[in-house]
Structure formats: C-alpha cells, structure tokens
C-alpha positions as CSV (number, residue, x, y, z in Angstrom):
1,X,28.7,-73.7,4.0
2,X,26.8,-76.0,5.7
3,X,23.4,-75.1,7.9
4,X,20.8,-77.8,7.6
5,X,22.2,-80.5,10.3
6,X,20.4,-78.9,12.8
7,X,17.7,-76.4,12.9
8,X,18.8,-72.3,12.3
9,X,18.0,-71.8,16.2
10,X,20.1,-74.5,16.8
11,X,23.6,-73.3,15.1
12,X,22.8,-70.1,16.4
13,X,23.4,-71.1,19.9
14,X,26.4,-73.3,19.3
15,X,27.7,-70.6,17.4
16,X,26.8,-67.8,20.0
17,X,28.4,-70.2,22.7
18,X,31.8,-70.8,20.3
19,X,31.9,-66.8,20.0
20,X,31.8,-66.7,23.7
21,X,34.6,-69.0,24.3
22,X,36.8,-67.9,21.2
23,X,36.6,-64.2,22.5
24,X,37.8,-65.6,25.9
25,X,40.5,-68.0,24.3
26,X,41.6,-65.0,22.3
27,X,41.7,-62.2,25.2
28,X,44.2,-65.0,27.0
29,X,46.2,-65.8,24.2
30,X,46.7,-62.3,23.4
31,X,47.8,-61.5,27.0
32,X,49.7,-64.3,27.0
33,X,50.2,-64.8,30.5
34,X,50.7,-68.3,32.0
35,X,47.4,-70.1,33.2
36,X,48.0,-70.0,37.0
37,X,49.6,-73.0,37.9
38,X,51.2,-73.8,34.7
39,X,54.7,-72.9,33.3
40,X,53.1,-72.3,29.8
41,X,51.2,-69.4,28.3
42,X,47.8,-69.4,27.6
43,X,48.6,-69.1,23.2
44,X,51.3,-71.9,23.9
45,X,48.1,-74.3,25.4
46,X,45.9,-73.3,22.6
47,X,48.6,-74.2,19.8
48,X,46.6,-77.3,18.6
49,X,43.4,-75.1,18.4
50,X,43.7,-72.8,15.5
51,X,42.8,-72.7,12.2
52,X,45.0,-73.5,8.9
53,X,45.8,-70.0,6.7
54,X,44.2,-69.4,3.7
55,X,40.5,-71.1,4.6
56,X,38.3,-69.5,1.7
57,X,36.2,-66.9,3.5
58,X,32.7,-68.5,2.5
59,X,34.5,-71.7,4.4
60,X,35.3,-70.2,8.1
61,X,31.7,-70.8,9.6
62,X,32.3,-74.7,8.8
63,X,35.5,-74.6,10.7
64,X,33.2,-73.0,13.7
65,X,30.3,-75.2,13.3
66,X,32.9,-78.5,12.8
67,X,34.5,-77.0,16.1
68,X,31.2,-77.0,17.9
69,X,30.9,-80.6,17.4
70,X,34.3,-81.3,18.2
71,X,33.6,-79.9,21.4
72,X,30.2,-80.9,22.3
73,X,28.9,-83.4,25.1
74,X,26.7,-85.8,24.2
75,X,24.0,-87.0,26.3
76,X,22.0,-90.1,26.7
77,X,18.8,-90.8,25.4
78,X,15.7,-89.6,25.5
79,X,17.1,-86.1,25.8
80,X,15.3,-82.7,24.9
81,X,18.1,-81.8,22.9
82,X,18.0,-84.2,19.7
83,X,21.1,-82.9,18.4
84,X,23.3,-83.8,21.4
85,X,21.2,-87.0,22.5
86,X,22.7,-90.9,21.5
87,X,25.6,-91.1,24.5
88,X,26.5,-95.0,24.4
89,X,25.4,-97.0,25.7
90,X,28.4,-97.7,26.5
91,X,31.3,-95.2,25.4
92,X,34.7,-94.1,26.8
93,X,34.3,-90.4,26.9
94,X,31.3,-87.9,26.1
95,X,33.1,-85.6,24.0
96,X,35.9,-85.7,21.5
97,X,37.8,-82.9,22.9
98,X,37.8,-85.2,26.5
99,X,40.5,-87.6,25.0
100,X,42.1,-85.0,22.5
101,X,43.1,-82.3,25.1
102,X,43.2,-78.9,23.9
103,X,43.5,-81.4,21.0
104,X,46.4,-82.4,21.8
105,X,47.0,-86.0,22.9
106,X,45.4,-88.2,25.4
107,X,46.9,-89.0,28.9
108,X,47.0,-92.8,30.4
109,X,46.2,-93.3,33.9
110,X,48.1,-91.5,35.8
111,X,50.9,-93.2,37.9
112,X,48.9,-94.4,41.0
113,X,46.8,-96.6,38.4
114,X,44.1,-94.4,38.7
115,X,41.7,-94.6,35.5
116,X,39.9,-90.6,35.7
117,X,41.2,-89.4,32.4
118,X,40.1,-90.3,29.0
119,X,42.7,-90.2,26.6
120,X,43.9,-93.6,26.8
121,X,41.5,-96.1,25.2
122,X,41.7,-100.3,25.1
123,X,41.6,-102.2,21.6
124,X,40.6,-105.5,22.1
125,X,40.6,-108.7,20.1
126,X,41.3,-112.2,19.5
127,X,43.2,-114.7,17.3
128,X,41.9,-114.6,14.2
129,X,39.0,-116.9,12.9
130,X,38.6,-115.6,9.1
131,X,35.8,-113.1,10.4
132,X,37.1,-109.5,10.4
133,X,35.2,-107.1,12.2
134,X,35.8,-103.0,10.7
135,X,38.6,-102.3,12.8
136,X,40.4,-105.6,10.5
137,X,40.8,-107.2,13.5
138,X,38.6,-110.5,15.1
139,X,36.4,-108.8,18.0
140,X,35.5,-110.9,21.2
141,X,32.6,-112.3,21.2
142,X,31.7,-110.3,24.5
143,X,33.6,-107.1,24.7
144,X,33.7,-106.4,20.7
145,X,37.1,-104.1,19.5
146,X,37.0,-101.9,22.2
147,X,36.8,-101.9,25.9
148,X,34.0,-99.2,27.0
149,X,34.6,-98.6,30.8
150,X,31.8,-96.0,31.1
151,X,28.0,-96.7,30.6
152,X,24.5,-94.8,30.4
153,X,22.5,-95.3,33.9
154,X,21.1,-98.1,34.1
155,X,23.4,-100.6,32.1
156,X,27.0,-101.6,33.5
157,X,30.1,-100.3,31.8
158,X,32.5,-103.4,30.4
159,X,35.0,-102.8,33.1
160,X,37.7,-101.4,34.5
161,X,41.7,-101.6,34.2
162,X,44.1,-101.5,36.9
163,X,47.8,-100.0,35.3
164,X,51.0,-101.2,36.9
165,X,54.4,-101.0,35.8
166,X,57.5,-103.1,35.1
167,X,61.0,-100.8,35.1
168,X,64.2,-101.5,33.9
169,X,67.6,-99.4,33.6
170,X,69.5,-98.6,30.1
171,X,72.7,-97.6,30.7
172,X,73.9,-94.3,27.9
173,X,77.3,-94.1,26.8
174,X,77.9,-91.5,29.7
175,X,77.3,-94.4,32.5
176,X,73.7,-92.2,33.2
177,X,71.1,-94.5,34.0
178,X,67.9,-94.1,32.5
179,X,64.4,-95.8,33.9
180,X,62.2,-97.4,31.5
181,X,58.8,-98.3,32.8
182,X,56.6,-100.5,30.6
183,X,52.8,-100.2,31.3
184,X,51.1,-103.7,32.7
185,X,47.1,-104.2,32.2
186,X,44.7,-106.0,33.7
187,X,40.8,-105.9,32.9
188,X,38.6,-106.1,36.2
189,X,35.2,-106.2,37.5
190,X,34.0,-107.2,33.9
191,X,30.7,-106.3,33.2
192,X,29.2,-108.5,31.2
193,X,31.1,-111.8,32.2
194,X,34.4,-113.5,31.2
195,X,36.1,-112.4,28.2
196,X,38.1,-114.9,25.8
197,X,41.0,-116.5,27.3
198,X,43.1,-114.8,24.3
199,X,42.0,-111.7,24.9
200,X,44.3,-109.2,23.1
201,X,44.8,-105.8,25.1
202,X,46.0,-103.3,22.8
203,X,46.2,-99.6,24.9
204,X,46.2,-96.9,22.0
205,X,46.6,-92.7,23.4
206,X,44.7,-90.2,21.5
207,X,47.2,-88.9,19.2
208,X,47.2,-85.0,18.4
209,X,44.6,-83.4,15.9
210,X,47.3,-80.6,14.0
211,X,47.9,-81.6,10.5
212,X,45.8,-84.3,9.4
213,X,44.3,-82.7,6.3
214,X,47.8,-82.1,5.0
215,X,48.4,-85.8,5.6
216,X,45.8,-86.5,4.1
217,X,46.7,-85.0,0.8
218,X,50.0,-86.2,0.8
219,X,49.9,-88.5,-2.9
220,X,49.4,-92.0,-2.8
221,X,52.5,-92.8,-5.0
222,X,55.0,-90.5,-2.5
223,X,54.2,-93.0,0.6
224,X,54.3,-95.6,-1.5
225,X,57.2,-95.0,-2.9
226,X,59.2,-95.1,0.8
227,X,57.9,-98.4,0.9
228,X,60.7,-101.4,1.3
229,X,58.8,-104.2,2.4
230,X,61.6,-106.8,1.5
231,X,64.7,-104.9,2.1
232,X,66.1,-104.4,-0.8
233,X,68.6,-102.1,-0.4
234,X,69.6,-104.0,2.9
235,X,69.6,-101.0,5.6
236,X,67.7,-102.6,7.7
237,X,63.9,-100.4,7.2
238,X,61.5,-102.0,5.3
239,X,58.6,-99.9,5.8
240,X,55.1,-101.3,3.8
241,X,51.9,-99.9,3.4
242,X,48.8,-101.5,5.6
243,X,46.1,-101.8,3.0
244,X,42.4,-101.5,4.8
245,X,38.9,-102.1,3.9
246,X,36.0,-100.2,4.6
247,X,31.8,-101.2,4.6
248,X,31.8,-99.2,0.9
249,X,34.8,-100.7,-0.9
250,X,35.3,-103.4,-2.2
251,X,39.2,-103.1,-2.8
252,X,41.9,-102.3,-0.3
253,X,42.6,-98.7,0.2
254,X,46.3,-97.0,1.9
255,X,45.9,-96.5,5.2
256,X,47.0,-93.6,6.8
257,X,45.1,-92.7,10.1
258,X,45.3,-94.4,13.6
259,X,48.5,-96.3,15.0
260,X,48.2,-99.2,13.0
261,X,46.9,-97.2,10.0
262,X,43.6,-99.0,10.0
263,X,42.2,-96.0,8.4
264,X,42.5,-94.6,5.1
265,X,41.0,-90.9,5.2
266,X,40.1,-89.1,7.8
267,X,36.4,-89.2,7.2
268,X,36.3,-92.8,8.5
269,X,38.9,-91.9,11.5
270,X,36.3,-89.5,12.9
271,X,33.3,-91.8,12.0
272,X,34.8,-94.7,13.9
273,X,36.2,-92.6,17.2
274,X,32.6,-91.3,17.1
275,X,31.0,-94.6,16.9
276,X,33.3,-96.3,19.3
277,X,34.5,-94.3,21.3
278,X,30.8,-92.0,22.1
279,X,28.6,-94.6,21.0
280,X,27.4,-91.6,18.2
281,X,25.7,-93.3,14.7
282,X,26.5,-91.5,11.7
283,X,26.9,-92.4,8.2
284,X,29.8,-94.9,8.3
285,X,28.8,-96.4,11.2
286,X,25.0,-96.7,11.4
287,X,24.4,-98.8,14.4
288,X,23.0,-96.7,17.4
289,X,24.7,-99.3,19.9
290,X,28.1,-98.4,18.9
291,X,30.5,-101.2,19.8
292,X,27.7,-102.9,21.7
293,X,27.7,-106.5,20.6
294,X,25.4,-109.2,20.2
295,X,26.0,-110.8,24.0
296,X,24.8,-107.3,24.9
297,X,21.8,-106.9,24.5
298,X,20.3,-105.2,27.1
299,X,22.7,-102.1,25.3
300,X,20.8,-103.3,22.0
301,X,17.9,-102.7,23.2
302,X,18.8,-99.1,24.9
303,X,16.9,-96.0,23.8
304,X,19.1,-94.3,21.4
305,X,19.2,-90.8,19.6
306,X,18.2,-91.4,16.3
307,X,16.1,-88.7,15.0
308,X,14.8,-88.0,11.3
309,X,15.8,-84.4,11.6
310,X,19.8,-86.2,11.6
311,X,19.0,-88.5,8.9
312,X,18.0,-91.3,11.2
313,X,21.0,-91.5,12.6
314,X,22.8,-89.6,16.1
315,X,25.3,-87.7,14.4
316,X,23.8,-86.1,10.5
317,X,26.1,-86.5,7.0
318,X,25.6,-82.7,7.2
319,X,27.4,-82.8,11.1
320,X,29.7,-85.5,9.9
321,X,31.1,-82.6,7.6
322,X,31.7,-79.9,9.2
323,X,33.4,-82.1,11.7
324,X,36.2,-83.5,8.7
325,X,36.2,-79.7,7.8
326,X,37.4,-79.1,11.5
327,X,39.4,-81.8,11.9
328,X,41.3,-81.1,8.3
329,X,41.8,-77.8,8.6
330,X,43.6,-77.5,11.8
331,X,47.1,-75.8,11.9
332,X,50.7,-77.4,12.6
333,X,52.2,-74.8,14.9
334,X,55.8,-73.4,13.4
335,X,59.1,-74.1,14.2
336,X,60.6,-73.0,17.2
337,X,64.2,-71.8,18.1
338,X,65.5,-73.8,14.1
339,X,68.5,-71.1,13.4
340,X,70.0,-71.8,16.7
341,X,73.3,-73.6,16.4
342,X,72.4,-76.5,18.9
343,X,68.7,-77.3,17.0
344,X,70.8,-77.5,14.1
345,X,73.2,-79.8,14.7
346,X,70.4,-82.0,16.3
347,X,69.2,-81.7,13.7
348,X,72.3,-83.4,11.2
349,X,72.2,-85.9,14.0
350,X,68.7,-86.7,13.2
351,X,70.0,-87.7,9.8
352,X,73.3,-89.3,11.0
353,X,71.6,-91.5,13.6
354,X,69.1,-92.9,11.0
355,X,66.3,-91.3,12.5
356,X,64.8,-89.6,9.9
357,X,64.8,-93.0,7.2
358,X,61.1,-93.8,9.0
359,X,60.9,-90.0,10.2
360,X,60.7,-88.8,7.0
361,X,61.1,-85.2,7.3
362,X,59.0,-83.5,4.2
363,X,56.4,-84.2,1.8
364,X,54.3,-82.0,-1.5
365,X,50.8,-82.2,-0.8
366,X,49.0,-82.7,-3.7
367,X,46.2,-80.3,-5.6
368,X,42.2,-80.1,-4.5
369,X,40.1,-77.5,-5.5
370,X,37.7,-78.0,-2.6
371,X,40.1,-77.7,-0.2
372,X,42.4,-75.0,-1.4
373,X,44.2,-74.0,2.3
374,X,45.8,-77.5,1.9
375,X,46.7,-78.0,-1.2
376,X,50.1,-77.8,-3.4
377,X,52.2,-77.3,0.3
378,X,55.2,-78.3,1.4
379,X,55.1,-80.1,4.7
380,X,57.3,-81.3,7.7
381,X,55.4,-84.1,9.2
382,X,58.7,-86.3,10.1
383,X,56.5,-89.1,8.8
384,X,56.6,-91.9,6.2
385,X,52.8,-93.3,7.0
386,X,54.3,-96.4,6.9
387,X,54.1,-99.7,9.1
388,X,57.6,-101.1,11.1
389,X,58.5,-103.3,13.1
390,X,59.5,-101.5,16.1
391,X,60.2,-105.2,18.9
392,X,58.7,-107.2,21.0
393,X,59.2,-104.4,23.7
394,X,56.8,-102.5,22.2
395,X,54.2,-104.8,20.4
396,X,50.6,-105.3,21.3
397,X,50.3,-108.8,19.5
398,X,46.9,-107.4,18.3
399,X,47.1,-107.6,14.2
400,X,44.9,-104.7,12.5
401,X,44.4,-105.3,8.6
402,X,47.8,-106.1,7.0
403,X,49.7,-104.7,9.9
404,X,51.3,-107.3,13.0
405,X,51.4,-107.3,16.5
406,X,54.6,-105.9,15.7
407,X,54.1,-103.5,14.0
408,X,53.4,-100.2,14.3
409,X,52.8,-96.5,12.0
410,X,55.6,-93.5,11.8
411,X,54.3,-90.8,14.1
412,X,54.2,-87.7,12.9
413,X,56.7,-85.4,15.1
414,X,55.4,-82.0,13.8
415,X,54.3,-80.3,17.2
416,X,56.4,-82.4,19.6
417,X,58.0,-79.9,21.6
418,X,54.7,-78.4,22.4
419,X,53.0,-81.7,23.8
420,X,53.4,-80.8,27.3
421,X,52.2,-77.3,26.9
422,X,48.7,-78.6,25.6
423,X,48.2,-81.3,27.5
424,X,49.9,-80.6,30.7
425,X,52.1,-83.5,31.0
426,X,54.4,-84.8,28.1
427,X,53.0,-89.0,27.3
428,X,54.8,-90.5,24.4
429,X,54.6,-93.5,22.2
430,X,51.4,-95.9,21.2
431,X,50.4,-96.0,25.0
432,X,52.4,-92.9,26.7
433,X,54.7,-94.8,28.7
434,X,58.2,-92.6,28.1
435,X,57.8,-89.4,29.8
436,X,60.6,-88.0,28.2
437,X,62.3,-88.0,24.5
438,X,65.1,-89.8,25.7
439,X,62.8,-92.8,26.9
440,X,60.9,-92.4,23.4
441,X,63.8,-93.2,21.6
442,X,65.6,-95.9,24.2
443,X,62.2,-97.9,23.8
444,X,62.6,-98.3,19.6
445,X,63.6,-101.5,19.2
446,X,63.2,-104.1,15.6
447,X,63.8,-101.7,12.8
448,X,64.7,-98.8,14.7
449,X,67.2,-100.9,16.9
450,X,70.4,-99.4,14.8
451,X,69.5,-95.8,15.5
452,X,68.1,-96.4,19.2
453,X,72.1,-97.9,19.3
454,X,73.8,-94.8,17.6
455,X,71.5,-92.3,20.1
456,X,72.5,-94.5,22.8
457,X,76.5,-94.2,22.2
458,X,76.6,-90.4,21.2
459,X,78.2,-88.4,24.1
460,X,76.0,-86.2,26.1
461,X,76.8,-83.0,24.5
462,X,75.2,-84.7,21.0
463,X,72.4,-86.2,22.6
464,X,70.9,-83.0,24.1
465,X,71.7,-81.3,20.3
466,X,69.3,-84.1,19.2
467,X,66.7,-83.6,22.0
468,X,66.8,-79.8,21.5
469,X,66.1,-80.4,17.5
470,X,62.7,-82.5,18.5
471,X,61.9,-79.8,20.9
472,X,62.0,-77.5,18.1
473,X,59.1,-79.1,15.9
C-alpha cells in the first residue's frame, strides 16, 4: 500500500471524506430506490463505480486512495492545499470524474449547442510535417493537440465551439425512417489568435472507466493474432494493430487505450488525460503547462503546483499509482436478462450479421502476480483492440500514430445497456452523435458496411432481438 504521496494528515482526510460518501453511496444503493427524477436506481447509476472481486486485502486502501484522486478538484496555483494545486493553465475540466460521469462516459453539448458539460473534448492537429508531437499526431503551432476552452483567472481559454447538426433519413427494411444527425464544429472567439488553415478538429467522448485492467492484460499475441491488415481471407475486415511511441521507448509498442489506440497501457492513458486534459504534471508528462505551447507564453509563465513534497511535479509517481490501481481495478457490471429467449437470439444475430468479426466477444487474460484480481480471467469485452476503417461518414481525417483519419478502435460493448443509467442520457460512438443503438449501427460504414447492410434488411422482429442482446451487456 501506498502512503507517502501526501502527508499522513493528508490521506486521512481524503480518506475520511471517501468513507463519508461510500457510506452514503452504499445506504442508496442498498435501498435502491430511483434518484428523484430519474427512471434508474441509485445501485444501477453507481454500476461503473465499484471495485473488481478478489483485490488482495493489503490492496483495498489503494483502490480508496486511487479513488480519491479520481475524484478530486484541482485548483489553481498558488493554493494552500499543495496536493490539489496545478489547475491549467488552461484545461478542459477540473476533475477526472467531470468528463467520466459516474465513470461512465462523457456527454457532447447538448442539443441547443450549448457547451456546459465536459465530457466531450477537441483533438486538434495539422497535416503532417515529420515532427510528431506525443499524441503521434503534428500539433498546431498555436492551439497544440488539444483544444482547452477553460482557463485559470487571468489568462484566456483557447476558445469556444459552437455544435450544429446535419440530418439525414435511412430508410429500414420495414419502410421506418430513421434520423441520423451528424455533429458540425466550429471553433470561435479564439483565444490566442488564428489557428492553421488545416486545422484538424477531431471531437473524442470520454469513454467508460469499467474494465480496462482486464484489457489491459489481454496477451499481446491474442490481439495480434485478429489482426488482417491485408485481407487475406477476403471478408472484408482487415483489422491491424496501431503501434505508438512513448517519451521512454524507443520501439513501437501495441496500442490499446483511447479511440485511435494511441496508447499502449493505461499508465500513460491516465498520465496524458491528466496532463491534457487538467493541466496536472506527473511523471510521464513533466511539463507544468500541460498542453500550453510555445506561442503561449503567458500560460508558460503561469504559477504552477509543483512542489518537492510531489516529486517536483503536480501530481506524485506515488499518486500516479494509486490512480492506475483505481482505474485497473474497476468492475464490468454482469450480464443482464442473457437466458431470455429474445437476448439470445440477438444474440446468434450478432454473429450472423457479422457483428461480432471486429466485436470480438471473449478473451484469456493473461497471469500477473502483482495484480492477482485480474489475472488468468475470462472476459466479454466485445472487442478486438484493433483499428478499422469505419467511412468517410465517420472519419475525423486526423491520423494518430499508425492509425488514419479513417480509422478508428473496436469499442468495447461490455456495459452498454447501462450507459444511460450512469450517465443520464445514452451518447454513442467517437463523438456521441446516435442517441440510440439503432443509429450506432446505421452510422458503420467502410469495413462494417456489410453488417450495417444485413441489420438494415432484417425484419423488425430480428432487429429488436439484436437491440435487446446489446442491452444485455
């Protein structure tokens, strides 16, 4: 266990404060009675929230602990309290837990174009000139990887973006007319002047927190071995690997985490949403000004939280741990409803319609003595970890590493039918456009075009089979 990131006084009152809330998250979840307001039960809107069974006992307090910094808001500095000082300068949200609600993932704007919710988040970039920055992808010279559109006092944010949308109608095999609406953005009221005339916009959602330690210890050679990059066996999926570098390799590395997988463990997914997305330094990402770039420099020059009692850095290797603990060690709610007769013939559909050749259903996780709860499992992520080419309808022409505008990573489905429980409204794909699974699917296009076609012309009666099967993950 892990106790010297911050001073003993100082875990004691995150930790008295996380007893506090537990004991009220539990009292409601054991009630479970709707939150007022809400169709769903108080356990079913903490489903993303608990813990993984079979964390050693001498382990727990670093699930707690890695909780506590999940959950805490950062402030800007100078601040009294050192541990929760470095906000920014310029950052997207002041918590992790803002974007990743009930961690659960992010919602866009909503649809008046309004911008007050966090869990929607800009990539930026522009056509490549042979410099890379650690995202893989060329920053702009201005607004670096990522658009920040909040600041600390004193310094403007980057900007703002307005959301419309373009809609068109898909007819089903029925003659029922379904809505697509595909998401339109424009960057205003930049902050620190114009941005390059290429500017790539790239809206990515905060994707949900179950699982990823089980993902993460699914063996290299199993994802690899899904791969078809060429198409060999000509049926139309040629899923390949993105291969990513980070500052401290010097070869490429699998990468798993993020929508491109631009990231190859989850230590360096946390490290980067930190950096980025807060503004926190830490061990991977040293620099105080988070995605503040050179143009900037009035956010250079910015008081920041550094401290020595955090290693010099905003966010301690010793924090930075108990965080990945967290974040590994969360649970993948079970199965609902899978011996009814309708969930299971959605789910042979899943099969028949080709869904599950990028969905792959299971995986082994392989063995590690340090984290035991996760090890030697078998898992139902619907996932092959693999980049596809899913259309120009839904490509961001931003490249990240190896992987194309095209191009983007399996989701994992595990959890799906609770999305809307945990974060009150159901927002699906790379930028939550489709409000529904039906629009989810209707958008694949590329690779997935074949089984978009066979949902598409299965009667009604089949299609709601299917639907009912995802609600049951």
């Amino acid at each position: 266990m892990i106790l010297n990131a911050l001073s003993l006084t100082g875990w004691l009152s995150i930790w008295l404060a996380l007893c506090t809330s537990q004991a009220a998250m539990a009292d409601a979840a054991s009630s479970n009675r709707a939150v007022p307001g809400s169709p769903f039960s108080a356990a079913q809107r903490q489903a993303f929230m608990q813990p993984v069974e079979g964390i050693p006992f001498d382990q727990r307090m670093d699930f707690v602990l890695g909780r506590a910094i999940f959950e805490k808001i950062w402030v800007s500095a100078p601040s009294s309290t050192t541990a929760s000082d470095g906000l920014g300068p310029l950052y997207n949200a002041r918590s992790c837990l803002q974007c990743h609600i009930n961690n659960g993932r992010g919602l866009p704007p909503d649809d008046k174009g309004t911008t007050n919710r966090n869990g929607l988040l800009m990539r930026l970039g522009v056509p490549g000139n042979g410099h890379l920055g650690p995202q893989g992808v060329t920053p702009d010279p201005v607004y670096g990887t990522q658009l920040q559109t909040f600041a600390v006092t004193g310094l403007p944010a980057e900007g703002k973006l307005s959301l419309t949308y373009t809609t068109k109608q898909v007819e089903l095999s029925s003659g029922e007319q379904v809505e697509l609406r595909k998401p339109v953005y424009t960057l205003r009221e930049p902050g620190y002047g114009e941005a390059h005339p290429e500017l790539q916009l790239s809206p990515r959602l905060a994707p949900a927190m179950i699982g990823l330690g089980l993902l993460e210890r699914i063996p290299e050679q199993a994802i690899l071995a899904l791969a078809d990059p060429d198409d060999r066996d000509g049926d139309g999926i040629s899923g390949r690997a993105n291969r990513v570098y980070h500052g401290d390799t010097s070869s490429p590395l699998l990468g798993r985490f993020g929508w491109k997988a631009g990231n190859a463990d989850l230590r360096r997914q946390n490290a980067s949403a930190l950096n980025t997305d807060i503004g926190i330094s830490n061990p991977d990402y040293p620099l105080p000004g988070g995605d503040c770039t050179a143009a900037q420099t009035a956010c250079l020059q910015a008081p920041n939280g550094n401290t020595e009692a955090q290693d010099g850095l905003e966010a301690s290797r010793e924090m930075m741990d108990v965080l990945l603990f967290y974040t590994q060690h969360l649970a993948v709610p079970p199965r609902r409803n899978r011996d009814h007769p309708t969930v299971q013939a959605g789910e042979a559909l899943f099969h028949t319609t080709g869904c599950a050749r990028c969905h792959q259903p299971t995986f082994q996780t392989g063995s590690d003595p340090h984290r035991p709860a996760l090890s030697n499992r078998r898992i139902a992520p619907y996932t092959d970890l693999l980049l596809h080419d899913m259309g120009p309808e839904l490509a961001d022409g931003r490249p990240e590493f190896a992987a194309n505008g095209q191009e983007w990573r399996t989701p994992p489905l595990w959890g799906l039918g609770l999305h809307r429980a945990v974060s009150g409204e159901r927002a699906l794909l790379h930028d939550g456009r489709a409000r529904t699974l039906t629009e989810a699917i209707l958008w694949h296009g590329g690779e997935a075009e074949s089984a978009r076609e066979r949902f598409r012309q299965l009667p009604p009666t089949q299609r709601k089979q299917l639907i009912m099967f995802l609600e049951s993950l």
